[in-house]
N, C-alpha and C positions, 0 to 999 in steps of 0.2 A: 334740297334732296336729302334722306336722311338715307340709314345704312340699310333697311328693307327693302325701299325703294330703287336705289341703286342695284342690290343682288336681285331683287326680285324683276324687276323691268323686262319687258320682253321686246327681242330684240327682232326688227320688222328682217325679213329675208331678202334680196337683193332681187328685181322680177328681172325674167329673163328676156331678151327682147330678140326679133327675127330679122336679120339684114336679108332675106330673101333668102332664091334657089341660088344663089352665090352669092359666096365675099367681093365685094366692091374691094377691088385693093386701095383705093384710096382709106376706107373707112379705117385702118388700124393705123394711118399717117393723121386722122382726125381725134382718133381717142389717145387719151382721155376728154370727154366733154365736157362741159356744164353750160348748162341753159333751165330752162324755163319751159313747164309740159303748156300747149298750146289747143292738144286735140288729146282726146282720150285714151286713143287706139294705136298711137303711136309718137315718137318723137321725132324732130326733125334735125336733120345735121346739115348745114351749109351743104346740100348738093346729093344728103341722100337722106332717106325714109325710112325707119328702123320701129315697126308693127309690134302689138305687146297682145299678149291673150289677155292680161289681166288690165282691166282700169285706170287709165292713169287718172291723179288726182287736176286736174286743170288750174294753174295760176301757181306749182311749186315749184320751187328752185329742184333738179337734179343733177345728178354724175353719171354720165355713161362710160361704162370703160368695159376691157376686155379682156376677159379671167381666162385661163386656161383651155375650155372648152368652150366657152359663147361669148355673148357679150349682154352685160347684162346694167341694170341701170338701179339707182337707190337715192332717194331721195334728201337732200343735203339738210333738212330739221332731223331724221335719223340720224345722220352722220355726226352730228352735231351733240345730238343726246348720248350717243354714245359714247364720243368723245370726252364731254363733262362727265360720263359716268365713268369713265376710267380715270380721268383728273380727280374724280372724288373719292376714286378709293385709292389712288398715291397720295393725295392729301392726306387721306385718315391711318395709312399706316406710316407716314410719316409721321406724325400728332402721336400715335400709339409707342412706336419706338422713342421720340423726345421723351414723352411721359414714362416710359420704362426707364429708360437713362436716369431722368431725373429721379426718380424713386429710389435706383440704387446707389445714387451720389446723395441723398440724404439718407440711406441706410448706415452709407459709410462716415458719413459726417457724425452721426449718431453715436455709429460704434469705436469713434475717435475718439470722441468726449467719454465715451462712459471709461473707456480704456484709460485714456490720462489721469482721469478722476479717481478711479481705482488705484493707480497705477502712477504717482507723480514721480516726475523725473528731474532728481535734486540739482541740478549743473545746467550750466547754457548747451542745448543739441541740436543737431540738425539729421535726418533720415536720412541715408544714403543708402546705396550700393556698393557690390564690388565686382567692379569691369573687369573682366574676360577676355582676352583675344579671340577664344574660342565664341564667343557674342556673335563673333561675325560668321563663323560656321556653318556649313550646312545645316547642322541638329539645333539651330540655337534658332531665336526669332529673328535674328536679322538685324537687330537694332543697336548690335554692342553688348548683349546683355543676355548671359544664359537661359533658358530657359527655367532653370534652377536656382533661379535668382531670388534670395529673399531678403529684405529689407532691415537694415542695419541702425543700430544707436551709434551716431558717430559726435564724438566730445568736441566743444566748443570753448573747453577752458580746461584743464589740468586738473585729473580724480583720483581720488584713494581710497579704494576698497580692501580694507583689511593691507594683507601683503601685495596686493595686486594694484597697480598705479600704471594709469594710462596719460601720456602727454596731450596736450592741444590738437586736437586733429589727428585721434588717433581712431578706429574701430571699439565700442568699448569689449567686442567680444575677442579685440586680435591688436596687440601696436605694430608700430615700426610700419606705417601705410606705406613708405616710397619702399621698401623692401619687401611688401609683399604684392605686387605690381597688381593693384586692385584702384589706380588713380590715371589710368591711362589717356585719359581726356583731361587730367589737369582739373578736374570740376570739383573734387572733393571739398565740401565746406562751404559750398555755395544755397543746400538746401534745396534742391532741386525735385526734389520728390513728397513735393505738397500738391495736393489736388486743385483741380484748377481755382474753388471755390478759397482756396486758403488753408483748409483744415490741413493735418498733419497726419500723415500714414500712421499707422499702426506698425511696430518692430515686430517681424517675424522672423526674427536670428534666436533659435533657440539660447544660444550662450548669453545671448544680450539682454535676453528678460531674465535669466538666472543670476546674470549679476547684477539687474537693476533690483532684481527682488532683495538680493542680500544689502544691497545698499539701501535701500528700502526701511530694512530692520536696524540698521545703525548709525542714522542721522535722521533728525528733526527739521531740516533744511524745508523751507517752502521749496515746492516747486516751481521750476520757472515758467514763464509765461507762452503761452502756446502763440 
């Protein structure tokens, strides 16, 4: 079934069928049915007769049950198709969100590489953040982590830019990490903010690309390995 098919399909209407000048009280203790139409003009239920104005088809599986105001019967290949038809359009928006995801995890994959390539980073690093108490707040996501939260060059060996020297495991935009209570999880230096695919986040600490950029201009240093 392709996706035409599926939106376009018309969908058969449930016929209504007559339990007589009265409800049998048994009959709503019998429904919901499923059987087999036998005679045209009506179906048959263990013990009572339920009359249809329109056609039944003879030798199809049906469901009688009993909606709000009648009782009314649909034949179980409808039920059937229409069921696949709504399995096949969760299928395809399931398929269409994978495929969106995937498209922006090789956008960012893309714009990792072009970023480092422009942009090498002369010292051992790992991306981090810095934790919040407020993380867990009302205004925040929930997760530990501001909403304000933007992604940090954090050093993996000891650096010198000009007058400015940050220790082993330090922020390069900020030192002194246990003093500036941004380690709250103890996770610092672990590199936990690599996408799942491997690649390396992009630093969005303004300070952190202003001093990578100066470090940038005064060292010939290869960059290290992604």
């Amino acid at each position: 079934m392709n996706q035409t098919s599926a939106q376009n399909q018309s969908v058969a209407s449930p016929i209504g069928l007559n339990p007589g000048p009265f409800i049998n009280p048994f009959l709503l203790r019998a429904l919901p049915f499923t059987g087999v139409v036998e005679e045209a003009d009506c179906i048959r239920i263990p013990g009572l007769v339920l009359t249809s104005g329109t056609p039944l088809r003879i030798g199809e599986r049906v469901r009688v049950w009993a909606s709000q105001f009648s009782i009314e019967l649909e034949y179980m290949a409808d039920i059937e198709e229409r069921q696949q038809a709504r399995q096949w359009v969760a299928d395809e928006m399931k398929r269409l969100e994978e495929s969106r995801i995937a498209r922006a995890l090789d956008a960012r994959r893309v714009a990792s590489e072009q970023f480092y390539a422009r942009q090498p980073v002369p010292f051992k690093f790992s991306i981090e953040v810095k934790e919040r108490l407020s993380g867990l707040s009302a205004s925040s996501n929930g997760d530990g982590f501001s909403r304000s939260t933007v992604y940090h060059i954090f050093t993996q060996q000891a650096v010198t830019i000009g007058r400015i020297s940050r220790k082993e495991h330090d922020f390069l935009c900020s030192p002194a990490v246990a003093n500036s209570a941004a380690n709250w999880s103890g996770s610092l230096g672990n590199d936990n903010h690599r996408e799942n695919t491997g690649f390396v986040r992009i630093p969005t600490c303004k300070r952190c690309l202003q001093l990578l950029q100066q470090l940038s201009k005064t060292t010939k240093a290869a960059s290290y390995p992604l």
